[in-house]
C-alpha positions in Angstrom: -97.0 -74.0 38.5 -95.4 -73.9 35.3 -92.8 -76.5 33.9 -92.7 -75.5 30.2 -90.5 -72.6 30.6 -87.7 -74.6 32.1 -88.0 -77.4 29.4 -87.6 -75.3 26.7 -84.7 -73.6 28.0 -83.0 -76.8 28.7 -83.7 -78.9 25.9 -83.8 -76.2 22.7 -82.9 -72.8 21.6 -83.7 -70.4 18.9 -80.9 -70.8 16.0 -81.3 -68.9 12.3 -80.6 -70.5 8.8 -78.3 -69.1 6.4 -81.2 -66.9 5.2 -81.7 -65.4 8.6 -84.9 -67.3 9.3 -85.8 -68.2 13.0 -86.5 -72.1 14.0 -86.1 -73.9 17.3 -83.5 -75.8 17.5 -83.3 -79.4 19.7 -81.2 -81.5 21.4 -83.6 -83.6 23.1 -82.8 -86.6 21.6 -79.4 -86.5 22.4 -79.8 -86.5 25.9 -81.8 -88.9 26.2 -79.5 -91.2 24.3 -76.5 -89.9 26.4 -79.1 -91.3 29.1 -79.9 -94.2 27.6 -75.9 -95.6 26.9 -75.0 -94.8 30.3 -77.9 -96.5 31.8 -77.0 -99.6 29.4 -72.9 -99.3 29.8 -73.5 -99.3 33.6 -75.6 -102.2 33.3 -72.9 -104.0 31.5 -70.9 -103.6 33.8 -72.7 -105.0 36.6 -74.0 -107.8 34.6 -71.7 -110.5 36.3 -72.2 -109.5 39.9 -76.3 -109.5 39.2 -75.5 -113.3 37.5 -73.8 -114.1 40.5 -76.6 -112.7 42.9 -79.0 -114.2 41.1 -77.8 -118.2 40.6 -75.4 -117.8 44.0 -72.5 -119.0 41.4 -69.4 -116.5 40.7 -70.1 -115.8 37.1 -67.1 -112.7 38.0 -64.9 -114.9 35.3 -67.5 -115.7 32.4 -67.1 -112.6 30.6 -63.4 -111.0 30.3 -63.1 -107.8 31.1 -61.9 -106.3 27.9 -65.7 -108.0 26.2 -67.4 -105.5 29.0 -65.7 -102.5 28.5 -65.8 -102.7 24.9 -69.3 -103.8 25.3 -70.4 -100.6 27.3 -68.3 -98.3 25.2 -70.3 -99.5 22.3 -73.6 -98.7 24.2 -72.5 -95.2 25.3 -71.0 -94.5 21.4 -74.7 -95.7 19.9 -76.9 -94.5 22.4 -74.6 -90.9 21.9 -74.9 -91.0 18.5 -78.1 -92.0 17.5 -79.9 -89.4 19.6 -77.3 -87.0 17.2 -78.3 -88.7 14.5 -82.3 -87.6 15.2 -81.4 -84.6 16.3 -79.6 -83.8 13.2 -81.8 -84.8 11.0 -85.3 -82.6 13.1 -83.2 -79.4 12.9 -82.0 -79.5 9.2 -85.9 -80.3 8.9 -87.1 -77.4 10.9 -84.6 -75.1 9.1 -86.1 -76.4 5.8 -89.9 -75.7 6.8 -88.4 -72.2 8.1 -86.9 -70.8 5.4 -90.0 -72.2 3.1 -92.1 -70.3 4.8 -93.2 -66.9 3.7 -94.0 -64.1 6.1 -97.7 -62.8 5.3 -97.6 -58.8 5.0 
């Protein structure tokens, strides 16, 4: 059974650079980092009731509200961005190799 068909459907596609070359474009890390801040954000989130399981004390009042929403927005935005950030950063490199590259004839 083959996977790699599906992954690369899901997680890149062919894109052209201004000089009509061919690369493979990603977005990998961008979904994992969407992954990543939501796992941390809802984490945050539950952070109080876990304290509260865990030293049978309501901790519910230790941290305000507006700390952990701010606090998981934060995650989400970095976790977001940084995968971006990557992503960004391997396709403006995989453009560069491609249109430095010289077809052999």
């Amino acid at each position: 059974m083959k996977i790699n068909s599906v992954s690369s459907a899901s997680f890149g596609k062919t894109a052209y650079t201004k000089n009509n070359n061919e690369y493979k474009k990603t977005n990998t890390f961008k979904i994992i980092g969407t992954s990543v801040g939501i796992a941390t954000a809802t984490f945050t989130l539950s952070l109080p009731k876990i304290l509260t399981k865990m030293f049978n004390y309501p901790m519910e009042r230790a941290f305000s509200k507006k700390f952990l929403y701010l606090d998981a927005a934060a995650a989400l935005i970095i976790g977001i961005g940084g995968g971006a950030l990557i992503d960004y950063a391997r396709n403006k490199s995989r453009a560069r190799k491609a249109d430095q590259q010289t077809p052999n004839i």
